[in-house]
C-alpha positions as CSV (number, residue, x, y, z in Angstrom):
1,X,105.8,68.9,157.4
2,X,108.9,68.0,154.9
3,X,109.0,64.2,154.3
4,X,112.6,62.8,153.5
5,X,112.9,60.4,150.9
6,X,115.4,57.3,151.0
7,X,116.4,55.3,148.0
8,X,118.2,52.2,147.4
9,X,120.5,53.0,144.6
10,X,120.0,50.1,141.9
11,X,118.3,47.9,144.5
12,X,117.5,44.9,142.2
13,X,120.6,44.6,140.4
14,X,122.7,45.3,144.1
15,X,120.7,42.6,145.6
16,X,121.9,39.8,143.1
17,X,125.9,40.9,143.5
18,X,125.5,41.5,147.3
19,X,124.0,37.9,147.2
20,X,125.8,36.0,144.5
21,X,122.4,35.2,143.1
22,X,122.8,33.4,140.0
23,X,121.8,30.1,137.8
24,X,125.4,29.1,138.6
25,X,125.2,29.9,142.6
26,X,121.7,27.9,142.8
27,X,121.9,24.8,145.3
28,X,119.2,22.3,146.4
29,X,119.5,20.4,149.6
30,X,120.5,17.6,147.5
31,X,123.4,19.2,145.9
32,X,124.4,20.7,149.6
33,X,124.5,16.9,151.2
34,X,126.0,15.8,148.3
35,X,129.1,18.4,148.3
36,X,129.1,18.1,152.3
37,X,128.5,22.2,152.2
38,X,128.5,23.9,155.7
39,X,125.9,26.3,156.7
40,X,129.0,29.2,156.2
41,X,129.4,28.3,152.6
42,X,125.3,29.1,151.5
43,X,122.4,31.6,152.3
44,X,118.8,31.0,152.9
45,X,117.1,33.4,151.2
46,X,113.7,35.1,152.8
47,X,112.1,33.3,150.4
48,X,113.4,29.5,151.0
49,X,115.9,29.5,148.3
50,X,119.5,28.4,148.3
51,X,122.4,30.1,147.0
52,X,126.2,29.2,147.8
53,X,128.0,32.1,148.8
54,X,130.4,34.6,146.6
55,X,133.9,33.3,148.9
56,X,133.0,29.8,147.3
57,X,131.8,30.3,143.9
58,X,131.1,33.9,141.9
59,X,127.6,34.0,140.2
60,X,128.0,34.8,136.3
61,X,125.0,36.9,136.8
62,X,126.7,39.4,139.3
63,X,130.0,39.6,137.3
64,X,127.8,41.4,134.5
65,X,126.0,43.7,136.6
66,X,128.9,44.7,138.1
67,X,130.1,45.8,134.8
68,X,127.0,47.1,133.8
69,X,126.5,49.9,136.5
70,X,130.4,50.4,136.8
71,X,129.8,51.5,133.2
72,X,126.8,53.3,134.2
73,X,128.3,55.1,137.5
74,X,131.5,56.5,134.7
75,X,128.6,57.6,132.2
76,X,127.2,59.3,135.2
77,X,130.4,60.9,136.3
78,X,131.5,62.1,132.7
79,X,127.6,63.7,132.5
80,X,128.4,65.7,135.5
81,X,131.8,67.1,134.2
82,X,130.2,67.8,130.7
83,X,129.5,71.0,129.3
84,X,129.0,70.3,125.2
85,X,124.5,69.7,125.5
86,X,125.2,67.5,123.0
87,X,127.0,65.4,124.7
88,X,125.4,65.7,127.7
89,X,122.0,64.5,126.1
90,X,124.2,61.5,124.9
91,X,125.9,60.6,128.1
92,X,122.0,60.5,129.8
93,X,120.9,58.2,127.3
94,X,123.8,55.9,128.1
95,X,123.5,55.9,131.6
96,X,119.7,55.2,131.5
97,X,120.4,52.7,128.8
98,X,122.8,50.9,131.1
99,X,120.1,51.2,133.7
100,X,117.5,49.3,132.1
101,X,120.3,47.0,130.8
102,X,120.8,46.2,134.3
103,X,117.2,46.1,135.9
104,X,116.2,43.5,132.9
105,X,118.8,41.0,134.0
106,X,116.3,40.5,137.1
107,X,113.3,41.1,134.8
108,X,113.8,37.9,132.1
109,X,114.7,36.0,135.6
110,X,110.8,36.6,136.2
111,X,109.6,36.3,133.1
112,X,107.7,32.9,133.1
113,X,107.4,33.1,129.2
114,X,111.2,33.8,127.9
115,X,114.6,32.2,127.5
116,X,115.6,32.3,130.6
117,X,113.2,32.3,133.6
118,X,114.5,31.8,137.0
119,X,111.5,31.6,139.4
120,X,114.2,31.0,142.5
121,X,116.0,33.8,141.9
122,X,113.3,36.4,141.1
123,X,111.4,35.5,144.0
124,X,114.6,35.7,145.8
125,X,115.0,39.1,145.0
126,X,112.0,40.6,146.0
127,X,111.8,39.2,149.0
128,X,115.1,40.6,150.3
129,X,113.6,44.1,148.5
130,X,111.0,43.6,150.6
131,X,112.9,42.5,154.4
132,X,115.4,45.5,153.5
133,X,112.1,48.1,153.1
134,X,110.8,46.6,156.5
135,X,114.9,46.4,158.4
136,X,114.8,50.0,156.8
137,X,111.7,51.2,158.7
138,X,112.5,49.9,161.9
139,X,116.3,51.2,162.3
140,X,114.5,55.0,161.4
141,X,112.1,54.6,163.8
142,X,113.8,52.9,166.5
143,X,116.9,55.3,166.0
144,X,115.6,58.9,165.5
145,X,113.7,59.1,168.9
146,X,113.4,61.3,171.2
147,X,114.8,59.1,174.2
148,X,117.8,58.9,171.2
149,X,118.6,62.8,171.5
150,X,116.2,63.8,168.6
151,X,113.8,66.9,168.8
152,X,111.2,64.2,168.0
153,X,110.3,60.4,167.2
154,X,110.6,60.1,163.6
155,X,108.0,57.9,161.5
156,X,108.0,55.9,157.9
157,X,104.8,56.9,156.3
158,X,105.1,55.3,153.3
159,X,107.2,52.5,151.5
160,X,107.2,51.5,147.7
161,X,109.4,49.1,145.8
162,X,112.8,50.8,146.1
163,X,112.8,54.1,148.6
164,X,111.1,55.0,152.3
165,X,109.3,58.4,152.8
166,X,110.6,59.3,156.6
167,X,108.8,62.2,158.5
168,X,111.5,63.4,161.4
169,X,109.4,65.6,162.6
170,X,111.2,68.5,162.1
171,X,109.8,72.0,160.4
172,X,112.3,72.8,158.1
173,X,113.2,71.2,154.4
174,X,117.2,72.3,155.5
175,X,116.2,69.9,158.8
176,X,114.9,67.3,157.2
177,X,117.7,67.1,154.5
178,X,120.3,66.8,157.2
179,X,118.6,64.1,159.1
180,X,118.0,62.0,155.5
181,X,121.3,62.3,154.5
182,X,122.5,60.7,158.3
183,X,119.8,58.0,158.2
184,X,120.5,57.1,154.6
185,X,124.9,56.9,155.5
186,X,123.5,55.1,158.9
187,X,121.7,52.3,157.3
188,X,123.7,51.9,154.1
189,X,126.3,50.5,156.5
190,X,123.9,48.1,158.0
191,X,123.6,45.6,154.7
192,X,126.0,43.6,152.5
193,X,127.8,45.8,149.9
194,X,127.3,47.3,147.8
195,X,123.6,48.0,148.5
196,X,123.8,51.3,149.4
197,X,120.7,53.4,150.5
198,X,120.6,57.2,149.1
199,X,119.2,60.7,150.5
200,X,117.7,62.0,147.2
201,X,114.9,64.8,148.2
202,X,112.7,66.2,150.1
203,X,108.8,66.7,149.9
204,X,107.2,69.6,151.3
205,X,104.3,69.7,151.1
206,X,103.4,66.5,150.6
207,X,100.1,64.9,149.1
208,X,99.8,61.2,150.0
209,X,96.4,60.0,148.2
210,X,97.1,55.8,148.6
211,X,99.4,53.3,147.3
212,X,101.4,54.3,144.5
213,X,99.6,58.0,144.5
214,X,101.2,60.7,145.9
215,X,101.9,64.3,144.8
216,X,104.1,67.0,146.5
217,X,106.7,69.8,146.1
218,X,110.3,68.2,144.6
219,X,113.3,69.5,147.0
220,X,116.9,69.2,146.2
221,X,118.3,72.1,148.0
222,X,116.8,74.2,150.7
223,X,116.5,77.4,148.7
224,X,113.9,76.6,146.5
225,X,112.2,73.4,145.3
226,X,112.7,72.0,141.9
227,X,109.7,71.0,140.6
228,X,106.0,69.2,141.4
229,X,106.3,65.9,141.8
230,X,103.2,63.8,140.7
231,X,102.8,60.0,140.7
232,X,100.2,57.6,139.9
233,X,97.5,60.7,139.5
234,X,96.1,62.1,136.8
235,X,97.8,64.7,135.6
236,X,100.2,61.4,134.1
237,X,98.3,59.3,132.9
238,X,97.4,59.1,129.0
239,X,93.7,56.8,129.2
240,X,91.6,60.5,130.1
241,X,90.8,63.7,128.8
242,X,93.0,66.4,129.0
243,X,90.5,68.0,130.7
244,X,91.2,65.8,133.6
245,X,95.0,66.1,133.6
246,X,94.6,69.6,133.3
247,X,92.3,70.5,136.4
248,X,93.7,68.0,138.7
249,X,97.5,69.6,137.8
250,X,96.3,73.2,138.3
251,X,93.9,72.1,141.5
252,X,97.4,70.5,142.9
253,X,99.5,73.8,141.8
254,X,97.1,75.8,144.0
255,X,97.3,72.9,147.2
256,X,100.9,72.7,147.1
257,X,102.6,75.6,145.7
258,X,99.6,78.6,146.2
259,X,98.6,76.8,149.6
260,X,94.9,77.9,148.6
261,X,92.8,75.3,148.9
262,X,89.9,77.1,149.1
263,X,90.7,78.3,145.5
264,X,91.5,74.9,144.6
265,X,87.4,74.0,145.5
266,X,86.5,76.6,143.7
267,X,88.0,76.5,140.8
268,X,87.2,72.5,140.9
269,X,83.6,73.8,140.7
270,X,83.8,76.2,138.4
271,X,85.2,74.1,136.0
272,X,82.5,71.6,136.6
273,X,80.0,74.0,135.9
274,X,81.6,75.4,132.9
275,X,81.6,71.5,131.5
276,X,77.9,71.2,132.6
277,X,77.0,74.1,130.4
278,X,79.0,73.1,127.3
279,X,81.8,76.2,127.6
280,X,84.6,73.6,127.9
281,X,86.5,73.3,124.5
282,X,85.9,70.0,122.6
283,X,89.6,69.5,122.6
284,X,89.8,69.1,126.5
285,X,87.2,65.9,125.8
286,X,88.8,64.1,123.8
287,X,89.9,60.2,124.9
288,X,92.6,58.9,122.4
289,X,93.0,54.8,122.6
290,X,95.2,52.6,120.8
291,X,93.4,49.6,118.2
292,X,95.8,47.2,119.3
293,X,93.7,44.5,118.3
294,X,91.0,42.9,116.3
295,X,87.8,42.7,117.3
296,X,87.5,39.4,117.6
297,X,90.5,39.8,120.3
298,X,89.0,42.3,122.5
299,X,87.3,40.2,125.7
300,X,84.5,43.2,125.6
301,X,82.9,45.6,123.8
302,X,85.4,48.8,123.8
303,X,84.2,52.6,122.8
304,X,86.8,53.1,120.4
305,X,86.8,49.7,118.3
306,X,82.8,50.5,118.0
307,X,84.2,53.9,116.8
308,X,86.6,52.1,114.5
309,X,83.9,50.0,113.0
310,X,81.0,52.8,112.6
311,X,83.8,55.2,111.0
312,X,84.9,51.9,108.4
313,X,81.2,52.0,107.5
314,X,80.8,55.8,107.0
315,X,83.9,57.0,105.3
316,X,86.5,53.4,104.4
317,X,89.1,55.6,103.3
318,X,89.7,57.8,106.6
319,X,88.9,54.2,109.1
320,X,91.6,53.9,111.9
321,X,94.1,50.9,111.0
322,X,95.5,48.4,113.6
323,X,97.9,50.1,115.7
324,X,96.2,54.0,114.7
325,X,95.9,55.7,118.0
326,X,91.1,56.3,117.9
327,X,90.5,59.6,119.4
328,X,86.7,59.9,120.5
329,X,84.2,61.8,122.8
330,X,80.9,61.0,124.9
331,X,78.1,61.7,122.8
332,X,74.6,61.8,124.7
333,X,71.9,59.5,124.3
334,X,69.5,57.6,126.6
335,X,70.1,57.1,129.7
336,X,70.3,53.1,129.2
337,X,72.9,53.2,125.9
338,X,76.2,52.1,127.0
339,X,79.3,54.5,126.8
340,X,80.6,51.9,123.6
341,X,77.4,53.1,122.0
342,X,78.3,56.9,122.4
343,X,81.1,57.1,121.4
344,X,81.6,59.6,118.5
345,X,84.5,60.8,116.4
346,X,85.3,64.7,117.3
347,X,85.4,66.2,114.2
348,X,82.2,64.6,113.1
349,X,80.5,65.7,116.7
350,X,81.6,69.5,115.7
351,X,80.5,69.2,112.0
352,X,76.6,68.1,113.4
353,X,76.4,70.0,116.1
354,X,75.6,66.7,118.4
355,X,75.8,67.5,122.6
356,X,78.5,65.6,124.8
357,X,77.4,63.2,127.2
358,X,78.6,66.0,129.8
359,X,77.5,63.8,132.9
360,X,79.4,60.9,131.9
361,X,82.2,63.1,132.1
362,X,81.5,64.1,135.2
363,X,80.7,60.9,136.7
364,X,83.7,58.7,134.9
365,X,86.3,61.2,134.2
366,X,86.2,63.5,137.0
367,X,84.8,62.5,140.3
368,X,87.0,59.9,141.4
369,X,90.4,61.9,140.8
370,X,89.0,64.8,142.2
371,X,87.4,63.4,145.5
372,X,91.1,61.4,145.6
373,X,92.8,64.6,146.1
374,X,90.4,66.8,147.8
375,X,89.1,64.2,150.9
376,X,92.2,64.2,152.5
377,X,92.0,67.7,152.9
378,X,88.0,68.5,153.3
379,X,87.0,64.7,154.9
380,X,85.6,62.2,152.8
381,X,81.8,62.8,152.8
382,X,82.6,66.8,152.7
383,X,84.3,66.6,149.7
384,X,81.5,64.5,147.8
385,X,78.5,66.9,148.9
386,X,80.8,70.2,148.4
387,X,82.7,69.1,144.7
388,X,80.0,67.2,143.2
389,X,76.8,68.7,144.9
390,X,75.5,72.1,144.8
391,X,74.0,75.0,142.8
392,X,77.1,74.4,140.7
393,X,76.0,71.5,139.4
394,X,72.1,72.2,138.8
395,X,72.5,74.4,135.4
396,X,73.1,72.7,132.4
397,X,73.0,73.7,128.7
398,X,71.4,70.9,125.9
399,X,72.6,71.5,122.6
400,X,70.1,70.5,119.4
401,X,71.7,67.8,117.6
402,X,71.9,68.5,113.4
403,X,72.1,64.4,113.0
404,X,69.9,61.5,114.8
405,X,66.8,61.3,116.2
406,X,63.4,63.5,114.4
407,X,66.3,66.1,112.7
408,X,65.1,64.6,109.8
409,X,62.0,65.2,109.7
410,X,62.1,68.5,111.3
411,X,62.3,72.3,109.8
412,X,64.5,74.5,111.6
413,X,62.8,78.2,111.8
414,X,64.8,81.4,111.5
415,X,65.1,83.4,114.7
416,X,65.7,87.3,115.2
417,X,68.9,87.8,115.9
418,X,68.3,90.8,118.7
419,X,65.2,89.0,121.0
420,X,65.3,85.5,119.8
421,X,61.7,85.6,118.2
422,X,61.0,83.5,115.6
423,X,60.3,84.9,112.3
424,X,57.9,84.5,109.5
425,X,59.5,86.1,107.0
426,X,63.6,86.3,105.6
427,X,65.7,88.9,107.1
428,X,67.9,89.0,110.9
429,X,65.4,91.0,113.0
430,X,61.5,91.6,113.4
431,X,60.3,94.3,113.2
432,X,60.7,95.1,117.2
433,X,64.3,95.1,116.7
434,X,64.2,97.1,113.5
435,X,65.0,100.1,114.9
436,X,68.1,98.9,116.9
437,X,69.5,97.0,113.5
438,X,72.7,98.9,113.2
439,X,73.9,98.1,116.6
440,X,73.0,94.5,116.4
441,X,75.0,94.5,112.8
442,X,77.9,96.2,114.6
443,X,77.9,93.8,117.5
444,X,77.5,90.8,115.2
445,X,80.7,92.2,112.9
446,X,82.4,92.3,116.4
447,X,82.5,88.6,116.9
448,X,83.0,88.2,113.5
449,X,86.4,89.9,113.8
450,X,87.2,88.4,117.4
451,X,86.6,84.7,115.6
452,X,88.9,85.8,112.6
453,X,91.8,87.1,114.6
454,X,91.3,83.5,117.1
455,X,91.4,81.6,113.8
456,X,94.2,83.6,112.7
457,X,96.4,83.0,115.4
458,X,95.8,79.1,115.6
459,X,96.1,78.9,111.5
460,X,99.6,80.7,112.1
461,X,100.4,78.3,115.5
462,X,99.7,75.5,113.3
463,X,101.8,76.9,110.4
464,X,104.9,77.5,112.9
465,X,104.8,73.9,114.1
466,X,104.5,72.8,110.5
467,X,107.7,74.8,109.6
468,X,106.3,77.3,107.1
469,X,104.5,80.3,107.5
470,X,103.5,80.7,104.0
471,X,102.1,76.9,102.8
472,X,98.6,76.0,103.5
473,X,98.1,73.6,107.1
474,X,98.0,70.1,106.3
475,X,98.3,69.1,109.8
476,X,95.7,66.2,110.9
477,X,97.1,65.5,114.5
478,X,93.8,63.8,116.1
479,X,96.7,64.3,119.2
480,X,97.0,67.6,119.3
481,X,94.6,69.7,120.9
482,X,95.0,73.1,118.6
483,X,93.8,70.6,115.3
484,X,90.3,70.4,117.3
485,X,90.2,74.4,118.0
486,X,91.1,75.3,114.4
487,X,88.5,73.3,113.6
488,X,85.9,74.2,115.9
489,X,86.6,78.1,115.0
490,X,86.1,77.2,111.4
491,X,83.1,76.1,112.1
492,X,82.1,79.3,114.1
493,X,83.5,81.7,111.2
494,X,81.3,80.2,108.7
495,X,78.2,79.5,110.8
496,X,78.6,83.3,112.0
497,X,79.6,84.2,108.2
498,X,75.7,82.9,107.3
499,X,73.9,84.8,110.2
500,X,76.1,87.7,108.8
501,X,74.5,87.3,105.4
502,X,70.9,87.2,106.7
503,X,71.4,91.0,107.4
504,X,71.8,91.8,103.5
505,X,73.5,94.0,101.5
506,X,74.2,97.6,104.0
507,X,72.0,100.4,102.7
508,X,73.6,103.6,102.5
């Protein structure tokens, strides 16, 4: 069913010039005795403060932000009118600087560490936010009724900081715009100018997960939606793997837009058993944090200063700096070593061969977004026992680790390439497979050639985003996803270049 979303057009900044909220405009009782003020000539905010009114005395902070997003609204209307991209890119940068210009004028009221906090008039503020979001709510739901005329009682299912998400009840995203654009002109006229409350879209479907998560389909127009909408989830946020952001986006692109979500479960599981038996790309593991600090700043033990410090003691010359973004990936190791402990640079994990903590991924990184989105549509304890339980989930594939451990002290015995037998002599098949040699040459020379051609194509990616298609890469993004599949492909030419050379010269 379309939801219909109403926003209050600069809400903060509208509040203090509807108001005349201000350093200037702040009264205490004693102040009002002493001036002999009438009730007429002040407001009691929702929060207990005093402010005189606009008719007696003009706040200095209003006057600004009135010229603030009168500057804004002309940006705004010259960005419509302009053609040149150029310009247009410059006008949006205006317009959003003047934005933030204004929204900061309440934010350094609130800031209790700064040059000019206000406690009076910050809490002021949010509290009308918060009586408008409520006086908002009821006039939709006591006015779109059925015993009003309407086809059906209309309901606020959700309201954040600045807008109300209003289901009318109505089937169609045409519908639902029509009855958002009425509500929002209905109840604009209901508070002081100039707050003025805005039809902006329309979700259909909609995805609400809890506070401050939601997902849905983006609708401007009733032709076609304009995008998917996420907010709060995964596929946003910057502190998981990509592999996260990339199944939960593709899981919500077959919910919202395929309506499939059958294939949503299933390709959920799929992709959890394709982590579970190590055929997910190192690149999609990766966790990049910042070293904002020193360790002696850090309240606990983090996984990528301990990353930091092991790398400074390995290689000086390559450790992170303060302020370097650490990327890193979960190594295993007992089952008691904490997650700082396993931490492991990538390039170093691919070099040695050592297995990813694939469980810790599973547990930490994907289970919590994924039941999030999928037990409002399966039930909570169906989701767990179908996503996260299952013959999906009882294969997994242990890699030997070149590094730690015995690998010291242990001999690694040449196999037969055809039947996996181990040998006990040189040469890439025993003498079972002898006959068949030439084919399992010719297969081998096959994947050769598929590895050189992927290798190829990433070199020559990596060569276009450098800007020259006939210099050598230098590119050492730790960012960028195609650095750690060059490098992993490398890795698999020349491993596959030595099983290669075990076959010897060809007799002719």
């Amino acid at each position: 069913m379309p939801i219909a979303t109403l926003d209050f057009s600069s809400l903060y900044p509208s509040i203090m010039m509807a108001h005349n909220l201000c350093y200037t405009t702040l009264l205490t009782q004693n102040t009002i005795q002493k001036e002999g003020l009438t009730p007429d000539q002040f407001i009691k905010t929702p929060s207990g403060n005093l402010f005189i009114k606009s008719t007696m005395r003009k706040g200095l902070l209003p006057e600004i932000l009135e010229h603030l997003l009168g500057a804004r609204k002309q940006a705004k209307s010259d960005l419509k009118k302009e053609t040149d991209p150029f310009k247009k890119q410059v006008l949006d940068g205006r317009q959003l600087a003047l934005k933030i210009s204004a929204n900061s004028v309440y934010g350094f009221t609130g800031a209790q560490v700064g040059k000019l906090p206000c406690l009076e008039i910050s809490q002021s503020v949010t509290a009308f936010g918060r009586m408008m979001i409520e006086q908002t709510k009821c006039y939709v739901e006591e006015t779109y009724t059925i015993a009003n005329g309407y086809k059906h009682d209309a309901k606020v299912i959700y309201g954040d900081t600045d807008s109300v998400m209003c289901k009318f009840g109505v089937e169609s995203v045409e519908d639902a715009m029509k009855l958002g654009q009425e509500a929002a002109e209905f109840i604009s006229e209901k508070f002081v100018k100039p707050i003025k409350l805005e039809f902006e879209k329309v979700y259909f479907p909609y995805l609400l997960i809890n506070k401050k998560r939601y997902a849905g389909l983006y609708w401007t127009n009733p032709v076609k939606y304009d995008k998917m909408d996420c907010k709060g989830i995964e596929t946003v946020r910057r502190d998981n793997s990509p592999l996260v952001a990339n199944l939960i986006n593709m899981c919500l692109q077959m919910i919202l837009i395929d309506r499939d979500p059958d294939g949503a479960t299933e390709y959920a599981k799929q992709t959890i058993s394709d982590l579970l038996c190590n055929r997910i790309d190192i690149s999609q593991l990766v966790i990049t944090k910042e070293l904002s600090k020193t360790d002696d700043e850090y309240v606990g033990k983090q996984a990528h200063v301990e990353l930091a410090n092991r790398i400074k003691k390995r290689d000086p010359g390559s450790a992170p700096q303060l302020g370097d973004r650490v990327p890193y990936v979960i190594i295993a190791a007992s089952k008691k070593t904490p997650a700082f402990m396993k931490s492991e640079d990538p390039i170093y994990v691919l070099e040695n061969n050592i297995p990813i903590d694939t469980s810790y991924y599973l547990d930490n990184q994907l289970s919590k977004p994924l039941l999030r989105i999928f037990e409002p549509i399966l039930g909570e304890k169906k989701a767990e026992s179908v996503l996260l339980k299952g013959d999906h989930t009882r294969t997994k594939t242990f890699v030997t680790s070149k590094v730690g451990g015995l690998s010291a002290f242990t001999k690694k015995r040449e196999t037969c390439v055809g039947c996996r037998a181990v040998l006990d002599r040189e040469g890439a098949v025993c003498n079972y497979c002898k006959s068949r040699e030439s084919q399992i040459y010719q297969k081998e020379i096959s994947h050769l050639n598929v590895l050189e051609e992927k290798f190829s194509r990433l070199w020559t990616q990596c060569q276009r985003c450098q800007g020259s298609l006939h210099e050598d890469v230098l590119c050492t993004s730790r960012d960028c996803p195609i650095f750690y599949m060059r490098k992993k492909v490398q890795k698999d030419l020349e491993d596959h270049g030595k099983l290669i050379a075990r076959f010897g010269d060809p007799e002719w």
